[in-house]
N, C-alpha and C positions, 0 to 999 in steps of 0.2 A: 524721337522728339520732334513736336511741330515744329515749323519755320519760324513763329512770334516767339516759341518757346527757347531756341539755341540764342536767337538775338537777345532775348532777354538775357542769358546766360552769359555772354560774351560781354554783354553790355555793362554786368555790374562784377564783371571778374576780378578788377580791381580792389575791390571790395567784401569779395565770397567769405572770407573767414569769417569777419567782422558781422558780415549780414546773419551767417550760419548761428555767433553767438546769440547777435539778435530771436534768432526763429528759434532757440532754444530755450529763452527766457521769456517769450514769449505765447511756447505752443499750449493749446488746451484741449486736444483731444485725449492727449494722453495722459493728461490729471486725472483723467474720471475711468474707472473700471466697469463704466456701463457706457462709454463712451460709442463704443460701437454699436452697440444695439440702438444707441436712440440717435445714432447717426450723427454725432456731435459737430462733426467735421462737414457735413454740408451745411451748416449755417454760412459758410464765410468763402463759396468757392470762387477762389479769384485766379485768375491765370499769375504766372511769375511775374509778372511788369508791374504790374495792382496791386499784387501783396506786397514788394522791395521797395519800391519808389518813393514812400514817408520817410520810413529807418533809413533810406540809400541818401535820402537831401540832407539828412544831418549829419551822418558820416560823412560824406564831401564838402560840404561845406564846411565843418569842423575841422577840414584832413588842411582845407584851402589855406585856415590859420594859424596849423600847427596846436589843436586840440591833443588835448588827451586821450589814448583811444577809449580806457575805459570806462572813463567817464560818459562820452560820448555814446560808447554803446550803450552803457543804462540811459541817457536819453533819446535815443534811436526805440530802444523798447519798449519806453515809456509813452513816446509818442503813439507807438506801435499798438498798445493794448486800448489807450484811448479811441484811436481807429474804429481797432476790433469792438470796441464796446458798443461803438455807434453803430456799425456795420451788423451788427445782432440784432441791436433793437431794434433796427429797420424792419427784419425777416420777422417781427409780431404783425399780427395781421390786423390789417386797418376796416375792415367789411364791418365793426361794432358786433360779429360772432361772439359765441363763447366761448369762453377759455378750451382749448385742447392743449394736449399733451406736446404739440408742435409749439405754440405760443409761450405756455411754463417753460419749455426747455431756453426757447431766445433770450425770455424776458430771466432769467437764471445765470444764464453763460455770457450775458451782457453784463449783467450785475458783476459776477465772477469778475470780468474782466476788468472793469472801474475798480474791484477792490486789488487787484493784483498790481494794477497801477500804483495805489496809493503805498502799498506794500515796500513797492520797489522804490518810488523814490525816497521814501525814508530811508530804507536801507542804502541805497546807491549814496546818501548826501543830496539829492535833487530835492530836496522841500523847495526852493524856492521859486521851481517852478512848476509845482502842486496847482498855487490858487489859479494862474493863468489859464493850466489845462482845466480844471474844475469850471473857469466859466465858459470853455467854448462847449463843454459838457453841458450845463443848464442851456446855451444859447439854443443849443443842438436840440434841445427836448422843449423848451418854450417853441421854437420851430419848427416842428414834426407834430406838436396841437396843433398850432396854427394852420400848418396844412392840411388837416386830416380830411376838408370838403373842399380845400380847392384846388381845379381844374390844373396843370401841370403845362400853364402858361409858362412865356418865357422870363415874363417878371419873376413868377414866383421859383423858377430854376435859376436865374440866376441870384435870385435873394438866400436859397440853399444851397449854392454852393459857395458863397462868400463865407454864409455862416457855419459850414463843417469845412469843405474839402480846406478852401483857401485859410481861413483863418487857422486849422493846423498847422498847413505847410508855413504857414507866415511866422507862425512863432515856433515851431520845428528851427526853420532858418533864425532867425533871434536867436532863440536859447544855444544852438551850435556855437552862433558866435561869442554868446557870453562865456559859455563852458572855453573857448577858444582864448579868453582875453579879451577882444576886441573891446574897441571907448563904443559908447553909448550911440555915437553917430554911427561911428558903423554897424552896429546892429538894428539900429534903424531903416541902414540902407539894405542890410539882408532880411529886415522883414519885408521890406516892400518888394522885392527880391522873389520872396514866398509867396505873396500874397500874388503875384500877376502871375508867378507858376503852379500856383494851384487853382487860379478862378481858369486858367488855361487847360489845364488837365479836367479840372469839373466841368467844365463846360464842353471839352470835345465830346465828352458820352452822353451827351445829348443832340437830340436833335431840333434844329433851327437856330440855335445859336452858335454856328460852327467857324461867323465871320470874328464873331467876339475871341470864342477860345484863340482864333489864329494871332488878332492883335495883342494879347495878353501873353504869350508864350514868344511871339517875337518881341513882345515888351521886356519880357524876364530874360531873354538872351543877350540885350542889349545891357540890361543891370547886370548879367554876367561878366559881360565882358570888361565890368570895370573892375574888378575882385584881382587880387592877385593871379595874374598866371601858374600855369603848373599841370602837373599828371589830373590833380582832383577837380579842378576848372575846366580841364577838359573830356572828364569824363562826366559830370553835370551837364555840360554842353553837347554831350552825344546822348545823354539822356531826355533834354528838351529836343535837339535834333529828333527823336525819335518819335516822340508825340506830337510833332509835327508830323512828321511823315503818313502817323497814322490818322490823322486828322484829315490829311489830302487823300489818302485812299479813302477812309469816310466817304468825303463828298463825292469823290469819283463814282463813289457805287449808288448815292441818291440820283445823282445828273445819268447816271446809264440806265 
């Protein structure tokens, strides 16, 4: 196992059963019986840390409150398939080509995934935070026109990651805490919460704006730290820990 891979591993141990339900209501290569041959499974290759990290902020944050777990996990999954669905459409290719059998399958398994979504929170009891994810879904695809010719400025990376990464994780964190009980303010305070821990994650995997991500993640440590204490506030806090960390090896390897 790599070195990012056991950290990862240790990092969300706390968590593993809960994630493992996650990854099982979640997975789609093994829905499809031609699944292998059309390579289903490299649509979405993300190391451990990339694929847990959305499902992992609502399970901790929910854990913070004294959620339900399984409520919670069908909103971990939910959140999760929304992801994936983005994360597909991306892999259709933008060059204005014609359609191949690479492109059908994305623009398919993305689909797939929006509808598994809607699936699930009916079934799980979540309708009511259906229309919320549905519009960072439009946001997401009004967004991805908009980009289709322009140059991969810093304005326009951070204008797309406000509008996927962060604004999932932002209402990821909300919805945890409604599912959790919490009043209104404080779900407020755990969207903004979201919102500085994921424009912080979206922004480290890029490069030149590595000074932002860093203010944005130490932003979200400090919203941390005002949440109750406990086992799940500080394994959140060892999870921004983390992408810090990785953020400063980042730069160390531009600056060398």
């Amino acid at each position: 196992m790599k070195v990012a891979d056991t950290v990862s591993h240790k990092l969300f141990s706390p968590i593993r059963s809960e994630l493992a339900a996650v990854q099982r209501a979640t997975e789609i290569a093994g829905r499809f019986l031609e699944a292998y041959r059309h390579n289903v499974a490299s649509l979405v290759p993300l190391p451990p840390f990339d694929t847990h990290i959305r499902p992992a902020v609502v399970l901790l944050v929910g854990r913070i409150y004294g959620g339900a777990t399984e409520r919670l996990i069908s909103l971990a999954a939910m959140v999760q398939l929304v992801f994936l669905g983005m994360r597909v459409h991306q892999q259709v290719g933008e060059d204005g080509a014609q359609p191949d059998d690479r492109n059908r399958l994305a623009v398919l398994i993305g689909d797939y995934c929006f509808c598994r979504f809607f699936v699930l929170g009916a079934h799980s009891g979540n309708t009511a935070f259906m229309r919320p994810f549905a519009e960072i879904v439009r946001r997401f695809t009004e967004g991805a026109v908009a980009r289709l010719d322009a140059p991969p400025t810093p304005e326009v990376i951070r204008s797309a990651v406000r509008h996927e990464t962060a604004a999932l994780v932002a209402e990821a964190c909300r919805m945890a805490g409604q599912v959790a009980g919490t009043s209104a303010r404080e779900q407020e305070r755990l969207y903004q919460l979201g919102q500085d821990l994921g424009m912080g994650y979206g922004l480290s995997m890029a490069r030149g704006v590595e000074s932002e991500a860093w203010t944005h993640l130490q932003a979200a440590r400090a919203r941390l730290s005002e949440l109750p204490a406990g086992a799940a506030r500080d394994v959140l806090d060892a999870v921004i820990g983390s992408l810090l960390d990785r953020l400063g090896q980042s730069v160390a390897e531009v600056q060398g």
